[in-house]
Phi, psi and omega in degrees: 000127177307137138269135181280138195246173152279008169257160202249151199317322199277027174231336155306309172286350146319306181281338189274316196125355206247106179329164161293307173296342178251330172300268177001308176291315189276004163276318190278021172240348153091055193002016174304175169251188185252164186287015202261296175281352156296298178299318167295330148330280165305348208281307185301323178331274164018281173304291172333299143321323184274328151309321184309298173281336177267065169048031192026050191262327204279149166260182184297323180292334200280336178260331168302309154349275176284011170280302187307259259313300197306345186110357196243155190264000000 
């Protein structure tokens, strides 16, 4: 359930950082997330994870790399 502030959406999406049009969207999903943000969401684990092990050493080209190795495109 929204609770109402004495601020108006545009000047809270001002402050947050966030369009007015993507506050819009993600209210009107019933503030779930979408499957877009699901996959990205793993996807970053993933990277991380790959990072991780490899002694957080990899630059962008060396994890993309091992991202392709893993299967993800």
């Amino acid at each position: 359930m929204l609770q109402k502030t004495a601020y108006g959406v545009r000047r809270l999406c001002r402050v947050l950082g966030v369009s007015k049009t993507a506050y819009y969207e993600h209210r009107g999903r019933d503030g779930g997330a979408s499957t877009t943000d699901w996959f990205d969401a793993h996807d970053a684990h993933t990277a991380r994870a790959a990072w991780a092990e490899n002694r957080r050493v990899y630059g962008a080209r060396r994890l993309t790399a091992e991202l392709r190795h893993r299967g993800h495109p």
